[in-house]
One Martini backbone bead per residue (centre of mass of N, CA, C, O) as a GRO file, in nm:
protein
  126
    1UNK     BB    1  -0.210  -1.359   2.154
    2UNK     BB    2  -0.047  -1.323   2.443
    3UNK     BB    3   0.193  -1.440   2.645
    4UNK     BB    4   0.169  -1.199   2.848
    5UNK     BB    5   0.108  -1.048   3.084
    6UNK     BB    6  -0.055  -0.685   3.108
    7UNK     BB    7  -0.009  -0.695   3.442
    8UNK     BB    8   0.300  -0.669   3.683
    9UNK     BB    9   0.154  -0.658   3.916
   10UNK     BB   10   0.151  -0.741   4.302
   11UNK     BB   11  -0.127  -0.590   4.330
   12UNK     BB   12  -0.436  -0.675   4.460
   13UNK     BB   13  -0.793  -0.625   4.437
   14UNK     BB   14  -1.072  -0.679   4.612
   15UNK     BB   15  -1.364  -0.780   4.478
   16UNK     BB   16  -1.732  -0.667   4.560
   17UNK     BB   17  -1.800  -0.996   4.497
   18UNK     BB   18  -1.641  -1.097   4.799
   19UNK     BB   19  -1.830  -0.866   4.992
   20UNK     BB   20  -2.153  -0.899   4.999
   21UNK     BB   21  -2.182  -0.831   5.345
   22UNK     BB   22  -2.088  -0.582   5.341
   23UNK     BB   23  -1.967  -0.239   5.321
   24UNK     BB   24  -1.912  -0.005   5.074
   25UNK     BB   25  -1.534   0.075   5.036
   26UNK     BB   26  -1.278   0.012   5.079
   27UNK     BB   27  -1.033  -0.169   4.967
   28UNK     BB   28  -0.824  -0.432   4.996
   29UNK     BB   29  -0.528  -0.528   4.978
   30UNK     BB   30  -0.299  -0.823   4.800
   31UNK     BB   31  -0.020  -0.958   4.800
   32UNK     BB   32   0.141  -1.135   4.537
   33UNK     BB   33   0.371  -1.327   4.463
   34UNK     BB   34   0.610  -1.295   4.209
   35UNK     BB   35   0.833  -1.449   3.981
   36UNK     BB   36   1.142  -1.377   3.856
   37UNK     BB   37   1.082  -1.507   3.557
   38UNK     BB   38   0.860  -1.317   3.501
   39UNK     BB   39   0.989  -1.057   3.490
   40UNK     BB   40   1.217  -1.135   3.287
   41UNK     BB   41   1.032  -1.132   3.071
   42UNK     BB   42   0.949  -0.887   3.004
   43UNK     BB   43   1.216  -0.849   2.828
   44UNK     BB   44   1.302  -0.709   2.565
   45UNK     BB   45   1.398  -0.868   2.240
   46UNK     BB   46   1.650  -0.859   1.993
   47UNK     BB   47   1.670  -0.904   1.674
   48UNK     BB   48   1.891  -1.003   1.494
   49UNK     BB   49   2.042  -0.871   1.230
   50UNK     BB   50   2.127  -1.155   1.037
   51UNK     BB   51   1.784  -1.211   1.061
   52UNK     BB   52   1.678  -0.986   0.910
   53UNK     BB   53   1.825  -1.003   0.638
   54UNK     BB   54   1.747  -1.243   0.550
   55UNK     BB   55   1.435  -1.237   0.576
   56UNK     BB   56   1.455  -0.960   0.362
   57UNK     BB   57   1.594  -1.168   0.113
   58UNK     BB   58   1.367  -1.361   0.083
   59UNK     BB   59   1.090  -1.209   0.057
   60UNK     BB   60   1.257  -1.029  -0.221
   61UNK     BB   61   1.286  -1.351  -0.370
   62UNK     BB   62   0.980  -1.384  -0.368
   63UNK     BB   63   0.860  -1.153  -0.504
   64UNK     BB   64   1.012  -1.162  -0.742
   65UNK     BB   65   0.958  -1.426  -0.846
   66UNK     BB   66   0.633  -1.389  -0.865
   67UNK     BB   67   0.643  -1.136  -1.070
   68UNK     BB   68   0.787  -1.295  -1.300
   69UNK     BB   69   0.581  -1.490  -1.330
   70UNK     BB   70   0.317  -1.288  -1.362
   71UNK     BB   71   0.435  -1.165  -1.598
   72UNK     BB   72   0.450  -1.360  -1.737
   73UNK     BB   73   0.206  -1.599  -1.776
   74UNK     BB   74   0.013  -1.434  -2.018
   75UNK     BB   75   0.291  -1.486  -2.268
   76UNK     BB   76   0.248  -1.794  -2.241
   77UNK     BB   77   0.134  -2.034  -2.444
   78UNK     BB   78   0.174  -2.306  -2.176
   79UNK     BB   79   0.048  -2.119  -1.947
   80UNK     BB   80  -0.238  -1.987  -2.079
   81UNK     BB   81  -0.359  -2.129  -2.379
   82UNK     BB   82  -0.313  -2.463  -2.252
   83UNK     BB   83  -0.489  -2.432  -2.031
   84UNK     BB   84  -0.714  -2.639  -1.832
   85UNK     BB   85  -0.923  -2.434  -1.749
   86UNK     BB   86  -0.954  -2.280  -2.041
   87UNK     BB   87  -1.055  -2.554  -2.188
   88UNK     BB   88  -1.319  -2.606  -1.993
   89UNK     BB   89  -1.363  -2.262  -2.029
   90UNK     BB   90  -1.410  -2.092  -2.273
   91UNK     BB   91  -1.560  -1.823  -2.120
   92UNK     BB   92  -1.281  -1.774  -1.979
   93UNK     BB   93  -1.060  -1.780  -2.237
   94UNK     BB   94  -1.205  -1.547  -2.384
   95UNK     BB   95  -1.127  -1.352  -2.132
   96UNK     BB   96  -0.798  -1.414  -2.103
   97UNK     BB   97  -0.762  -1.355  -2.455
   98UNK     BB   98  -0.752  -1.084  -2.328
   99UNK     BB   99  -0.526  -0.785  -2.313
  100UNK     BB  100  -0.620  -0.666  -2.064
  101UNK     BB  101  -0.597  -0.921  -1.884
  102UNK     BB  102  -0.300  -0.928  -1.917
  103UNK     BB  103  -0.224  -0.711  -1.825
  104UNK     BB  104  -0.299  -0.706  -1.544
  105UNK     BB  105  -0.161  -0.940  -1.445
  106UNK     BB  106   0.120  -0.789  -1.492
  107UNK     BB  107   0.074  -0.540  -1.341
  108UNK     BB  108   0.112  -0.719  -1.076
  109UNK     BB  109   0.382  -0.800  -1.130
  110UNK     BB  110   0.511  -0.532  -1.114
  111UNK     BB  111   0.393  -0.454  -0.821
  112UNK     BB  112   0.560  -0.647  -0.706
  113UNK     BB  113   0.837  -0.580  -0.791
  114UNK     BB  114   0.834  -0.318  -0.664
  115UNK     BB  115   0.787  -0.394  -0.366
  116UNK     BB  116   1.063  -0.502  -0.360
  117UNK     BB  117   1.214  -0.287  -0.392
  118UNK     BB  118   1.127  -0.070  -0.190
  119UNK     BB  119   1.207  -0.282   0.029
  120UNK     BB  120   1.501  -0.236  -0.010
  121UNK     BB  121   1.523   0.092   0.020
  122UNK     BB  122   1.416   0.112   0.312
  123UNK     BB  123   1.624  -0.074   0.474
  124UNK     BB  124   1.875   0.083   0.399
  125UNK     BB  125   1.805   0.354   0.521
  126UNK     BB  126   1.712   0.232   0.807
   0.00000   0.00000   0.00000
């Protein structure tokens, strides 16, 4: 939700609302003075470009982070063969210990790192 009006106009008409006994005709308009720090506000600021480099490296570092721990994490016989969650559910395990499905996982840690790329390959050209 913003947090700025979404009409900066100082003119307001009365509505018929407040007219009851009156007969439906031209509405009177009403000026109410804006303050100048609200004028003020409404101009877009621009994000500096250093904050947005950092943003973009952060991001890249996360995604890269997460691809690489999710492409390993299904070959890792330490945290995929004795996790204590398909340790106490066998039938997870069974499950888990499936090639297919550590491909799988895999994939996803891959499309992860992909997406890393595509955003730095974006950012250089935009």
């Amino acid at each position: 939700m913003s947090q700025q009006p979404e009409n900066p106009s100082t003119q307001y008409e009365v509505g018929p609302a407040t007219l009851a006994g009156e007969p439906v005709g031209p509405l009177p308009v009403v000026s109410v003075p804006v303050p100048a720090a609200l004028v003020s506000a409404q101009i877009p600021q621009r994000i500096p470009r250093w904050l947005e480099r950092i943003e973009l490296l952060l991001r890249v570092m996360l995604r890269m982070y997460i691809g690489l721990a999710v492409c390993y994490a299904p070959w890792s016989p330490v945290f995929w063969d004795q996790n204590p969650i398909f340790l106490r559910y066998p039938t997870l395990a069974a499950l888990a210990g499936n090639g297919a499905v550590r491909g799988l996982v895999s994939g996803l840690g891959l499309l992860n790192l992909w997406i890393a790329l595509q955003d730095v390959l974006y950012r250089r050209k935009g």
